[in-house]
C-alpha positions, 0 to 999 in steps of 0.5 A: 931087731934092736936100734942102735939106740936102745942097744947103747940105752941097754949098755947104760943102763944100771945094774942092780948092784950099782942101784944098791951102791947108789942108795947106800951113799944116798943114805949114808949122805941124807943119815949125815944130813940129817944128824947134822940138822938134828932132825929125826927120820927112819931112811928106807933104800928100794930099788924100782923102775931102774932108778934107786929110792930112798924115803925118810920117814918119820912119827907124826911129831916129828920135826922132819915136816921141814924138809917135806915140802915139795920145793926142798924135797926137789933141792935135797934130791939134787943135792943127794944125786950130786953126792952120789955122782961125786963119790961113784963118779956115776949120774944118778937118777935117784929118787927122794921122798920125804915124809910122804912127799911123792905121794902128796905131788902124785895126788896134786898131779892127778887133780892137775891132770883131772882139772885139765881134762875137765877144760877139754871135756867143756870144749878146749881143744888141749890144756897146757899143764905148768912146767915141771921136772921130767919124772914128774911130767913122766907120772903126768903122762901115765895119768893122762894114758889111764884117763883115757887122753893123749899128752906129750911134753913141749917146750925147752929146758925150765919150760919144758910143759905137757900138753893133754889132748883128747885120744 
């Protein structure tokens, strides 16, 4: 039996055809973005996981290294979902990456995650991480599962955290 709520999670949820919609303006709005600050990047559109992703990718001589940091990639991300909502008049969880960007956050999370298992495995009863976005504090806790510990995320909007405990 189904609840309600992962009834009306399934009604919500996007199809594929408005996922591929939602990378072409994404795209097309980071193509813009990019010829207007005259910067160099091959865009590439996949669709995984229910969320559109779209990655700029560059040589490495490219200038394209000015967007890459995590800070800006997180603001253009936000920008580029607005910019989809606006013209679909849909919300958009999209995904960006520049210039490798969500694999070099994806590492700095796993020696975050490792750190604080450390911390636990020298005594502490649980170790608080940062606060951080929801798809990052997500990849935290598939992380934490694969090492083997337990974590959950607590507090409230910019200081929303995950927590690590043992199993």
């Amino acid at each position: 039996m189904i609840a309600a709520d992962d009834e009306s999670a399934a009604a919500d949820a996007p199809t594929a055809s408005r996922l591929d919609d939602e990378g072409d303006v994404a795209a097309d709005y980071i193509e813009e973005l990019l010829d207007i600050c005259d910067l160099d990047g091959d865009i590439d559109i996949a669709v995984n996981d229910g969320r559109a992703y779209i990655s700029v990718n560059a040589s490495g001589d490219s200038n394209l290294r000015i967007l890459s940091r995590p800070d800006t990639v997180a603001a253009l991300q936000e920008l580029t979902r607005l910019a989809v909502q606006t013209k679909t008049g849909e919300f958009s969880r999209l995904i960006l990456d520049v210039g490798g960007s969500r694999e070099q956050r994806q590492r700095e999370l796993e020696n975050l995650v490792d750190v604080a298992i450390a911390k636990i495995s020298a005594g502490a009863t649980a170790a608080e991480l940062e606060p951080m976005s929801s798809y990052e504090r997500k990849l935290v806790h598939d992380i934490v599962a694969a090492r083997g510990f337990v974590s959950e995320s607590e507090g409230e909007g910019r200081d929303r955290h995950t927590v690590i405990s043992p199993a």
